[in-house]
N, C-alpha and C positions, 0 to 999 in steps of 0.2 A: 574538394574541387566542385565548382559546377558542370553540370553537362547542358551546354550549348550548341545548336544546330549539327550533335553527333560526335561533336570533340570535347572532351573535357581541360578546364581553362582553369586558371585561379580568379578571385574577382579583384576587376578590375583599379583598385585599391591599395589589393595586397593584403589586405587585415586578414585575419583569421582568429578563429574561436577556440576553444577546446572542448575535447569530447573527455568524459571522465565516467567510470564505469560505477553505479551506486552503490553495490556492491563494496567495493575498495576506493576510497576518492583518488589513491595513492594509483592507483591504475590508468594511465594517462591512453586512451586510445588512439589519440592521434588531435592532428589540428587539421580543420575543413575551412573554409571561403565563409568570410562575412563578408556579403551580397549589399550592396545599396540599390541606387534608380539607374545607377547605369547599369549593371548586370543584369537589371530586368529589361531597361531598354534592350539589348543583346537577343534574351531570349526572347522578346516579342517580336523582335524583327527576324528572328530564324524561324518563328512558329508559323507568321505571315508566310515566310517567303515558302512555304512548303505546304501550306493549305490550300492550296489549287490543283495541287498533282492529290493529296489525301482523300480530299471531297471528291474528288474523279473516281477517286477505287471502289470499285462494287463492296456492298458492307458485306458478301460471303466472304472475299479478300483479304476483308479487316479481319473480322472473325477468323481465318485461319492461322491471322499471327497472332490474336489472341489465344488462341491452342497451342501454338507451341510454345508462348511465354508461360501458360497453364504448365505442358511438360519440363520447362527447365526449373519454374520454381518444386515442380516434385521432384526433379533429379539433386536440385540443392537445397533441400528442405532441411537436412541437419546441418550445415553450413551455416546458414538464413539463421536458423532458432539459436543455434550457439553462438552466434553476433550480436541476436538483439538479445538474449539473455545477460550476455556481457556491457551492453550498451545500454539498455533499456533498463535492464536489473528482475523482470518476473520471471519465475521457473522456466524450467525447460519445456514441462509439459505443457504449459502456458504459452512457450513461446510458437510449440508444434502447431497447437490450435492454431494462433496466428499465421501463421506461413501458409498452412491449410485453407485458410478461408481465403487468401491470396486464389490459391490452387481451383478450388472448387467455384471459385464468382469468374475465374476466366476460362473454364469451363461451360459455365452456364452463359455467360455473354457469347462465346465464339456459338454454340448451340440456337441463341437467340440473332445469330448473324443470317438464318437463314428461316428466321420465323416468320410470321404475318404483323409488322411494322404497323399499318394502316388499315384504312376500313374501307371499302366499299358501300354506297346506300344509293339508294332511286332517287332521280329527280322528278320534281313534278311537271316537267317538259319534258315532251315527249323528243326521243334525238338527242337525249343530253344524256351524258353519265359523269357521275358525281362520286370523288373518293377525297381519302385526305394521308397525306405520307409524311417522315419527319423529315426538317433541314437542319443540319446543323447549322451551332449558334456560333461559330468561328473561332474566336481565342478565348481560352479561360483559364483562368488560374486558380488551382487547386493549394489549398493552404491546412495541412494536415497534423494533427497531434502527435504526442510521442507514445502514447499509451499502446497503440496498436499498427506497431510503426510500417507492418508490412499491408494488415487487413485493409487500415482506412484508405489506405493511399489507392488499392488495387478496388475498393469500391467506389472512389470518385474515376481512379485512371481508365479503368474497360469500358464504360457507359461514353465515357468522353469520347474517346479512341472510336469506339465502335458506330456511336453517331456521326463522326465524321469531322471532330472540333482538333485542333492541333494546342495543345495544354504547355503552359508552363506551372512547375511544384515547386513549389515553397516548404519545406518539409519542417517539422520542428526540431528547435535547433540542438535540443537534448538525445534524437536519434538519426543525426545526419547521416550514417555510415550504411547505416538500414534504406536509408533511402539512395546512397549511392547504388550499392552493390544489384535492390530493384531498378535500377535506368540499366547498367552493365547488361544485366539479364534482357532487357528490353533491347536493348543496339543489338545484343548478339543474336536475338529472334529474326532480326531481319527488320523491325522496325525503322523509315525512311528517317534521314536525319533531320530535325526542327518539328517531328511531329508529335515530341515528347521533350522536355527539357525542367531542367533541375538549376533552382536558385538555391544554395542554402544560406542564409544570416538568421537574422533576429525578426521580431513581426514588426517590430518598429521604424526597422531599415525596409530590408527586402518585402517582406508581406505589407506594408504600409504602400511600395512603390508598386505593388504587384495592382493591390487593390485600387487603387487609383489612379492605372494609366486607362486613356480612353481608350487603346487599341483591343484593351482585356474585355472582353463580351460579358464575359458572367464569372462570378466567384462561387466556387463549393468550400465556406468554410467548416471546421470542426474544433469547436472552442469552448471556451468562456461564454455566458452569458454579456457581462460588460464586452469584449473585444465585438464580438456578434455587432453590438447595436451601435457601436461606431462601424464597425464595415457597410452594414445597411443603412448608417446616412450617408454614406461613401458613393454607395450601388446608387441608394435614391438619386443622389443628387445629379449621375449623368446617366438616369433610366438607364441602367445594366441591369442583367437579371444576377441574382443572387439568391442561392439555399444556405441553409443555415442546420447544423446539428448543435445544440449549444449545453445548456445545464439540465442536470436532474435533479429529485429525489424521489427516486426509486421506495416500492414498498411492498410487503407483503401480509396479506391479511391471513390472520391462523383461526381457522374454527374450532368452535371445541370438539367438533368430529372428526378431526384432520387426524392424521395417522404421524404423530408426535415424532418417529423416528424418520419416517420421511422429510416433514417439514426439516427438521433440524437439520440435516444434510444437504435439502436444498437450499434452507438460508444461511447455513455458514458457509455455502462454497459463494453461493451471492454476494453477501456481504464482505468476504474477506479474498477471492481468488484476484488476484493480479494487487494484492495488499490493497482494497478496495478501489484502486484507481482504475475503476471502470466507468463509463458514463450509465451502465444499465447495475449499478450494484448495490445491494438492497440496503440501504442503510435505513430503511425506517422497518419496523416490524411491527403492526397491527393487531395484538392477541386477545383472544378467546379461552385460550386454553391455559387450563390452569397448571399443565406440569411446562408448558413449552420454555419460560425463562428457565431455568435450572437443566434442562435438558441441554437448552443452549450452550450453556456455560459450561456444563461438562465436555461437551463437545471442542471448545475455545481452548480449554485448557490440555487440549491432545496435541495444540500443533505444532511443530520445529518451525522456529525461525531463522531465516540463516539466509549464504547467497543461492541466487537460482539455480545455480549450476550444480547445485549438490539435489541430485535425484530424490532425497528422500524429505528434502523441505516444502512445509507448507506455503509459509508467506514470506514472501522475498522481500527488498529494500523497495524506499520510495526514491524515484526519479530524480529527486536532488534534495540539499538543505532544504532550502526555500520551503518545497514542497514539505516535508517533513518539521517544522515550525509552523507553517499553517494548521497543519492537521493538530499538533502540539496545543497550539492555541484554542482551537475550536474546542478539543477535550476541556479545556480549563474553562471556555464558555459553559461548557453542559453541565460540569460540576458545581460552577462559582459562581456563571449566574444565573444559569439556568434553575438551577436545583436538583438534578434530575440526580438518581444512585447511580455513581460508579460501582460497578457491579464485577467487571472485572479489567484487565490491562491498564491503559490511560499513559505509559511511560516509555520515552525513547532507549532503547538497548544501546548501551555505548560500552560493553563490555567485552573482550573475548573475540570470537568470531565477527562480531556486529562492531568492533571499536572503531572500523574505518567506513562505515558505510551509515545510511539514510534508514536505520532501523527501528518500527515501532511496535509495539507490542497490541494483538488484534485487542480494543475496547468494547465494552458492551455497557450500557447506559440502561437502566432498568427503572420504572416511573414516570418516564417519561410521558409531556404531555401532546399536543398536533400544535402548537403553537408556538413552543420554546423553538429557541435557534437550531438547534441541534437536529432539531426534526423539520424546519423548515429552509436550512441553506445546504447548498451544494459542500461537501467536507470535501470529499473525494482521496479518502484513508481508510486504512483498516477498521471504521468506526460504524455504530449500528446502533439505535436507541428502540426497548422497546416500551411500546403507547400497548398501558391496558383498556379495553373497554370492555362495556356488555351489552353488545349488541349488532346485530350487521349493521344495523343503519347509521349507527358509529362509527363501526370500522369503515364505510365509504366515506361518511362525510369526515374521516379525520384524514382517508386517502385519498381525496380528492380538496385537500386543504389548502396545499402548495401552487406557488406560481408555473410548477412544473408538473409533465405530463409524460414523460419516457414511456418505461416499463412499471409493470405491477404485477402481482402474484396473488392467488388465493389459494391454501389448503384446506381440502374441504372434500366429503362424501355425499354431501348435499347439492341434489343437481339445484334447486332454488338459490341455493345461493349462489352455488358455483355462476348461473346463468343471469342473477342481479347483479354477480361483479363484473361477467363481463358485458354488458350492456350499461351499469352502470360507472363503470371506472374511467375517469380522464384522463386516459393513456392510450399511447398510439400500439403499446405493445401489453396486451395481456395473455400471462400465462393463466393454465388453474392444474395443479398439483404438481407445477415446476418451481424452477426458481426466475429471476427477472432478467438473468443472462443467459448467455446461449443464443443469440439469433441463428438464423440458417440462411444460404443467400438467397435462395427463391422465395424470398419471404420480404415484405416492405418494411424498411426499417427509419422508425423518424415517429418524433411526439408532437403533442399538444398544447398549446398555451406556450406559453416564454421555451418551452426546451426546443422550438424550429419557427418556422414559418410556413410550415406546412406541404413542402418535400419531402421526398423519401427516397432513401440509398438502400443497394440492396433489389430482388425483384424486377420483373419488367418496368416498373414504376422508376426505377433507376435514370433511365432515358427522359423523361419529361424532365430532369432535372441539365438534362445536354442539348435539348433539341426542341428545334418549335414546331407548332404545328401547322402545315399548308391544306387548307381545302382546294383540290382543282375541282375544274368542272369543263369537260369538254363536250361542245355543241357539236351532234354533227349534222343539223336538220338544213342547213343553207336557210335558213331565216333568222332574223331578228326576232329572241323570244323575253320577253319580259317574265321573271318570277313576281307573283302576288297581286301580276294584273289580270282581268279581264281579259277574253279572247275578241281582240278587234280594236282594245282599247289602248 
C-alpha cells in the first residue's frame, strides 16, 4: 500500500509487486502497490497541501515528534529487525544495528531542534544587525535503497522533517514492508497528515515520476552510480537541488606494524558483514604485511553461512537473483580476466539450508593489482581483493586510484603514517585502526569524486542537504545606508 495524505490507498492502477524473502524465494511476503506518475501526483498534492500548517510549527515542535518516533522505533526494535531480516535477508544483529541507527539520528535531530540553527555577525553600518537562518526547500522526494532499509530512510527523513520540507518516499522496491511499517510508526507519533508520504514501485515508474515532477524541490538519492547521473540531468535540467550517495570502493591499507589480529577482524567484518552489500565495505585491501593474507583466510574459513535469522550465522543471502549473478560474474572477471588468485570461496551455495535463497560463499582474490576490475568497480558481495605493495606511497597512490572516494582505513602503529593517510587519502570517511564501516550519526557522512556530489547525511551537515540559506539584515538607524560606499556618497 502506499501511504498518502495519512491514509493508506493502493496505487492507483491496481498493479502490484512481490515481496520475496532472500533467504527462501519460496517465502512470499506479501504483494505492495506498483506506484506510476499518478500516485506520485497524489502524494505531491497531499505534501503541498500540508506544507503551510508544517513550515508554521516551531522546529522544537518538529523536534519533539521526532523524540517520540525515536521512542517507538526502540519500543519496536525487535519487531523492525525480524521484518527486515526476513525481507532484506542480513542477520539479526545486522538488522539491530540498523533499527538503531534509525533510533539514535532521531534522537540527535529532535536534540538539534532546539540548537543554534544560524549565526549571528556585525554589520559594518552602524543600526544594522545582520544574521542568517534556514528555510526550507518545500517538497522533496526521498529515493532510498534496500540495503539499510530502516537507517537510510530515517537519515534522509529527520533532517527533512525537521527543516520544515514535507517529503514524499520512494522506497526500494526489494524492502517495501520495512518502509511501510516506518510511515505506521510515523502516523502513530502524531505526525500531520501529507507531511510524510510513501510511493512504493520501481525507480523506472514511481522514482522516475518522483524525480521529475516540478512540484518536487529537491531529490536525496541513494544509488548507483549510473541511476545518480541520470537523476542529475533530471535535477539540472529544471534547477532543483539534488544530493547524491552513489558508488564505492572502499579500502583498507595494512602496514607491516599493524597489529595482524586486529586488522584481520576489522577487515573481514568490513568486507564481508551485511554479505558485503554495504556502500562503505572494504573490498579492496592495501597490504604491507607479510602474514596478513593467510591470516585473512583463516579467518574466512570460520564463517556459517546461512539465513539471518539463525543467530549464530555469519553471512546472510544477497538481496535477490539479480544481485547474486552480478556478484557471480564479477568473481569470474577477477579470475578469467583479471588474473588475479582465487584464494578462497568464488561459488554460489545452492545446497541444503542455501537451496532456496541468494547464497554466496565470502571470496578473497589474492595478487591482486590497483587497476584490474575487481579492484576498481563497485561489486557490492561478499568479495575483497588483496593489492600487495611496498610502500606507503603505494599503498596511497593504489588507494586513491579509483573514480571513488567513500571510506578508507589504515592499520598502523606509526603515527607518520597513520597522519599521511589521513590527510592524504580521497575519502570523505577515514578510519585508522578501524575498519571502513561503522558510521556514527553525529558524524558527516558522504565522499569524494563520483561516490556524491558533495553532501553529506548524517551530522548537523545533514540539514544543508534540506534547507537553504537566508541572510537577513535589519536596519534600525531611520536612514538610507549603503554597504561598500563612502560616507556622503
Amino acid at each position: 500500500m502506499n501511504f498518502i495524505g495519512g491514509k493508506w490507498v493502493p496505487a492507483r492502477s491496481g498493479r502490484t509487486m512481490e515481496d520475496r524473502n532472500p533467504a527462501d524465494l519460496d517465502d512470499l511476503l506479501g504483494e505492495v502497490a506498483r506506484s506510476d506518475a499518478a500516485d506520485v501526483d497524489d502524494a505531491v498534492d497531499a505534501a503541498k497541501a500540508a506544507y503551510p500548517e508544517w513550515f508554521a510549527m516551531p522546529m522544537p515542535k518538529r523536534g519533539e515528534l521526532l523524540r517520540r518516533i525515536g521512542l517507538l522505533l526502540e519500543n519496536h526494535k525487535d519487531e523492525l529487525s525480524h521484518l527486515m531480516t526476513r525481507e532484506m535477508g542480513k542477520t539479526l544483529k545486522e538488522a539491530r544495528g540498523d533499527v538503531q541507527e534509525g533510533i539514535d539520528f532521531a534522537f540527535f535531530m529532535a536534540g538539534l531542534s532546539r540548537s543554534a540553527i544560524g549565526e549571528t555577525m556585525p554589520s559594518e553600518l552602524s543600526r544594522k544587525f545582520s544574521l542568517t537562518m534556514r528555510h526550507p526547500i518545500g517538497i522533496v522526494g526521498l529515493i532510498t535503497p534496500w540495503n539499510f532499509p530502516i537507517a537510510i530512510p530515517t537519515w534522509k527523513q529527520w533532517p527533512a522533517m525537521l527543516a520544515g520540507n514535507c517529503s514524499i518516499v520512494k522506497a526500494a522496491e526489494d524492502t517495501p514492508l520495512c518502509a511501510q511499517r516506518l510511515m505506521e510508526l510515523i502516523d502513530e507519533a502524531g505526525v500531520p497528515a501529507g507531511v510524510v508520504n510513501l510511493v512504493q514501485g520501481t525507480g523506472e515508474e514511481a522514482g522516475a515520476a518522483l524525480v521529475s515532477h516540478p512540484d518536487v524541490r529537491a531529490i536525496s538519492f541513494t544509488g548507483s552510480l549510473e541511476t545518480g547521473k541520470i537523476i542529475a540531468a533530471e535535477c539540472g535540467r529544471q534547477m532543483k537541488r539534488y544530493s547524491m550517495e552513489l558508488g564505492s570502493k572502499n579500502v583498507t591499507i595494512v602496514m607491516p606494524d599493524a597489529d595482524v589480529e586486529l586488522a584481520v577482524e576489522g577487515i573481514a567484518w568490513g568486507a564481508f558483514a551485511t554479505s558485503g552489500q554495504r556502500c562503505t565495505a572494504t573490498s579492496r585491501v592495501v597490504s604491507l604485511h607479510p602474514e596478513f593474507a593467510g591470516a585473512l583466510i583463516d579467518k574466512v574459513r570460520t564463517y556459517k553461512i546461512g539465513p539471518g535469522s539463525d543467530e549464530s550465522v555469519d553471512l546472510a543471502p544477497l538481496i535477490n537473483r539479480t544481485q547474486r549473478d552480478r556478484v557471480l560474474e564479477y568473481i569470474r572477471v577477477g579470475r578469467e580476466d583479471d588474473g588475479a588468485s582465487l584464494a578462497y570461496g568464488g561459488s554460489a551455495l545452492t545446497d541444503g539450508v542455501h537451496a532456496k535463497g541468494n547464497y554466496i560463499e565470502p571470496t578473497v582474490f589474492l595478487d591482486a593489482t590497483p587497476s584490474m576490475r575487481i579492484a576498481q568497480e563497485e561489486i557490492f558481495g561478499p568479495v575483497t581483493a588483496v593489492i600487495p605493495v611496498d610502500s606507503l606511497d603505494a599503498a596511497i597512490a593504489a588507494a586513491n586510484s579509483t573514480k571513488y572516494g567513500l571510506s578508507a582505513s589504515i592499520y598502523t602503529n606509526d603515527l607518520t603514517a597513520a597522519m599521511r593517510a589521513v590527510t592524504e587519502l580521497e575519502f570523505g570517511i577515514v578510519y585508522v585502526n578501524a575498519p571502513t564501516i561503522g558510521a556514527e550519526v553525529q558524524l558527516p557522512f558522504g565522499g569524494m569524486k563520483s561516490t556524491g556530489n558533495g553532501f553529506r547525511e548524517a551530522g548537523i551537515h545533514a540539514m544543508d542537504e534540506f534547507s537553504e540559506w537566508k541572510a537577513v539584515s535589519i536596519d534600525f538607524s531611520h536612514r538610507l545606508q549603503k554597504a561598500q560606499f563612502q560616507p556622503g556618497e
